[in-house]
Structures are given as structure tokens and as C-alpha cells.
C-alpha positions as CSV (number, residue, x, y, z in Angstrom):
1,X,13.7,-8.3,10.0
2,X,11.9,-11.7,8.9
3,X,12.0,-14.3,11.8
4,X,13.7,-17.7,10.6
5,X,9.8,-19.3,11.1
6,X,8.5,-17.0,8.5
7,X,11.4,-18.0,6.1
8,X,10.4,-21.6,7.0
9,X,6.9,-20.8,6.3
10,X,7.9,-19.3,3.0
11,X,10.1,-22.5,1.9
12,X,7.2,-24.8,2.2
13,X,4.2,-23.2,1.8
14,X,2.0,-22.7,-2.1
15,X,2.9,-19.8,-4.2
16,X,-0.6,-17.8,-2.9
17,X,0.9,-17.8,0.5
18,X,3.9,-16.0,-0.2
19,X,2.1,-13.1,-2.5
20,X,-0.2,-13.1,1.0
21,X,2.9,-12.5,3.1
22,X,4.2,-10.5,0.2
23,X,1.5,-7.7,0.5
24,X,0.9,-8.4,4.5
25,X,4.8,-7.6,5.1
26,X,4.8,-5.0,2.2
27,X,2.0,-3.0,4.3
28,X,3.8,-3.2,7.8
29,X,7.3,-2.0,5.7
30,X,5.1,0.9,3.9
31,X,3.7,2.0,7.3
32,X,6.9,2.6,8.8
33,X,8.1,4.0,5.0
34,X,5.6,6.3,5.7
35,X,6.4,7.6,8.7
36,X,9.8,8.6,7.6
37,X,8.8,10.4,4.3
38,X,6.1,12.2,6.3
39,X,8.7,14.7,7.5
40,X,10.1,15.2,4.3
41,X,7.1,17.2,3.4
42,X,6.9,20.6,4.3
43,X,4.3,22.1,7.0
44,X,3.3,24.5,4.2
45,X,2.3,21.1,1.9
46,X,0.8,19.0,4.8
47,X,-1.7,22.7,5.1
48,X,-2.2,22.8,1.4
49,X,-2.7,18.9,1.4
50,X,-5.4,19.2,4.9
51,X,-7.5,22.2,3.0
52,X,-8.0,19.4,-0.3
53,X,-8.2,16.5,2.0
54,X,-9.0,14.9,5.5
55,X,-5.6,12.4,4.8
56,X,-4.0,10.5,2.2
57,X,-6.4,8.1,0.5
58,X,-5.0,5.1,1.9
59,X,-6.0,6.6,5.7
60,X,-9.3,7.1,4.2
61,X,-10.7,4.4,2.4
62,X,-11.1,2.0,5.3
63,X,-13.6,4.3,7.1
64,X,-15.0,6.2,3.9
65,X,-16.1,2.1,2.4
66,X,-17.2,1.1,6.2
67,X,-19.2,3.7,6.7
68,X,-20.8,3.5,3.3
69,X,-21.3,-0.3,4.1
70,X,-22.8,0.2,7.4
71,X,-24.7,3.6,6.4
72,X,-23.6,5.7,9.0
73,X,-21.3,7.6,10.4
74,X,-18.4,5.5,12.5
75,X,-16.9,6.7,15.7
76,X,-12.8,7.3,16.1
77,X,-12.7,3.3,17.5
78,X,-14.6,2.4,14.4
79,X,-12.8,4.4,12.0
80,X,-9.5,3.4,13.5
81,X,-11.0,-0.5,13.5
82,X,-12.0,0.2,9.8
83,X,-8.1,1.9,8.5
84,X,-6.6,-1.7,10.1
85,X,-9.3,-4.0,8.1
86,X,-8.4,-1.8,5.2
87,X,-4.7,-1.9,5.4
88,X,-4.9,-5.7,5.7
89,X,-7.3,-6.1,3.0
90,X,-5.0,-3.5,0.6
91,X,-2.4,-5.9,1.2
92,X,-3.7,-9.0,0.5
93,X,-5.1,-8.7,-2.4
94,X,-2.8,-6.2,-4.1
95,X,-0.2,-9.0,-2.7
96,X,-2.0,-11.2,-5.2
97,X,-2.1,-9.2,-7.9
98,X,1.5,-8.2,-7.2
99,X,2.3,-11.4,-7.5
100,X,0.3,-12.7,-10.2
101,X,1.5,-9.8,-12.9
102,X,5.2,-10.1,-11.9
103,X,4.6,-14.0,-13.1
104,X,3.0,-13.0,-16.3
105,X,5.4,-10.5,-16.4
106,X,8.4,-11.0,-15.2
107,X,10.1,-6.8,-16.1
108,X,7.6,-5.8,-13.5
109,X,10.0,-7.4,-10.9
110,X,13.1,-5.4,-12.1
111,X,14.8,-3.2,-10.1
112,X,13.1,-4.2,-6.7
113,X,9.8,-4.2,-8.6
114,X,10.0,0.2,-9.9
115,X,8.2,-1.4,-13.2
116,X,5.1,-1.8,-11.3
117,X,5.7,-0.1,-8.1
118,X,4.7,3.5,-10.5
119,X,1.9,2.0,-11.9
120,X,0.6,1.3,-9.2
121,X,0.8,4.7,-7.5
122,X,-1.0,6.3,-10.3
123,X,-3.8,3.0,-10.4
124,X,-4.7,3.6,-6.5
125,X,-4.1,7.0,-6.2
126,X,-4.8,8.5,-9.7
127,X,-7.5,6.4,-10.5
128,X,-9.1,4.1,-7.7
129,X,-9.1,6.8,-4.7
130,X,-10.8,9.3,-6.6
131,X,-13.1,7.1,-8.4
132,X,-14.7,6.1,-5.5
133,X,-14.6,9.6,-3.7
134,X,-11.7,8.9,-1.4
135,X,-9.2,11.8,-2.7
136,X,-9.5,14.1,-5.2
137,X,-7.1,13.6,-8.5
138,X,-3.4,13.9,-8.2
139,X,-3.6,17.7,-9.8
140,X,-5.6,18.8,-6.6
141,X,-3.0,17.1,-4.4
142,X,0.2,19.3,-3.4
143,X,3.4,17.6,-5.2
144,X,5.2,16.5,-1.8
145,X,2.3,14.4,-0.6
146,X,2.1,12.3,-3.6
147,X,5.8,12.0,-4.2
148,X,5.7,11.1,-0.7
149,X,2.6,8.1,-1.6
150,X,5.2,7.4,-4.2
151,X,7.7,6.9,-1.7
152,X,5.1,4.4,-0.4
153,X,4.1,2.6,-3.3
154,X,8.0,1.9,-4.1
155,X,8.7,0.5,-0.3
156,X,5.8,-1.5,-0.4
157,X,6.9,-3.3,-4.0
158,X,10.4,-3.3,-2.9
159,X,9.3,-5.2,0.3
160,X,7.3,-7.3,-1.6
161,X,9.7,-8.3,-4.4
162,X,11.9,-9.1,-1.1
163,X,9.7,-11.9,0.2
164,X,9.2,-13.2,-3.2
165,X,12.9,-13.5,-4.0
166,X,13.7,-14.6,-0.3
167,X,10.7,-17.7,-0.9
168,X,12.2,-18.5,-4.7
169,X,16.2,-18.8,-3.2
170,X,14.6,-21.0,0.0
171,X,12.6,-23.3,-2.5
């Protein structure tokens, strides 16, 4: 799990640098989190889900916002170069904003964080994705790939709430 240094790191460190570790260790947990709820859906969804959609939004955005940046059309290196600056970038800053509302907030951090964990499904995936043109809206979507993204969104506030809690008991 979290090494005894990052606990360390944790203890000492200002609050910004936990909700950055927050969201950084939130996306690693959420990646594996993903992994296992992939083979809850069925082949017939992942079919139904490929004939709407390249991949989940989160797969896309990193190439889909590189691409429009660079104005061209990236290779598999670059789009796989682009997914890993997304991912980080996903997670720091929604570890900020994590962090910040469940300070303002403090019911958001209930129940490993499910007070925000669903709103924040349907903000990045009902809202955000297809506002910019990453995924269609959640109606177009097959059910079992977004309950599975709502799988996701829950690991990744659970992990998150996690590192917060673990920093607040070291303190």
C-alpha cells in the first residue's frame, strides 16, 4: 500500500500537498479499479459502448486536447504520451478541488467521500466529456460502462478520502 516515506511526507508537508497526493494516488487506485470492473461488463455492452465511442472519456481526453493543441493528428507513442499527461493532470487538480470542497464542506467526506464521489461522475462524464466532444452524453452510453466509470469515480474519492484521513491522524 503507502510506503512509510509517503506517510512521512504526508505528516509534514502543507495541506496542498496532500490533496496533490490525494488525486495522484486516487488515479493509480482508479486505474487498477478499472481494470477489475472492466470484466464486469458484458462483451455485448463493451460492442454497444465501441459503435458510440472510441473509449471511455477519461482514455480520450488526453489525446483528443493534445491533438487539438498541437493541431494534428498524434501517433499511438503520442497518444499514449498524451493519456499519461492527462491522467496526471486529472488528478491533480481534481485532487485540489477534492480537497478544497470536502473543507468547505465537510458531508462531501462522508462515507469514504460517496457525497462527492456521484457528483463528480455526472460533472466529468455527464457534463465536461461531452462538452468538449470527448463522449457523447450518458443516454448514448450503454448502462454497464458508466456504472462501471461510477465504479471509478467512487474508488478514486474513496482513495482520496484515505490519504486525507491518513495525513489528518499523522498530523
Amino acid at each position: 500500500m503507502l510506503g512509510i516515506q509517503t506517510v512521512k511526507m504526508l505528516q509534514t508537508r502543507h495541506p496542498i500537498v496532500v490533496s496533490l497526493a490525494a488525486g495522484l494516488i486516487a488515479g493509480a487506485v482508479s486505474g487498477k479499479t478499472d481494470k477489475f470492473f472492466d470484466r464486469f461488463v458484458s462483451e455485448k455492452q463493451k460492442r454497444r459502448d465501441r459503435r458510440i465511442r472510441e473509449a471511455s472519456a477519461h482514455e480520450m481526453a488526453g489525446p483528443y486536447i493534445a491533438s487539438k493543441l498541437l493541431g494534428k493528428r498524434l501517433s499511438p507513442r503520442q497518444k499514449k504520451r498524451a493519456r499519461l499527461v492527462f491522467s496526471v493532470a486529472y488528478g491533480l487538480g481534481w485532487g485540489l478541488i477534492h480537497s478544497s470542497l470536502r473543507k468547505k464542506f465537510p458531508t462531501l467526506s462522508r462515507w469514504a467521500g460517496l457525497p462527492f464521489a456521484v457528483p463528480f461522475f455526472f460533472a466529468c462524464d455527464g457534463f465536461v466529456a461531452p462538452l468538449l466532444g470527448v463522449s457523447p452524453n450518458l443516454r448514448r452510453i450503454p448502462w454497464q460502462p458508466s456504472v462501471k466509470e461510477m465504479g471509478n469515480h467512487i474508488a478514486w474519492t474513496a482513495a482520496a478520502e484515505m490519504i486525507h484521513r491518513m495525513a489528518a491522524r499523522a498530523r
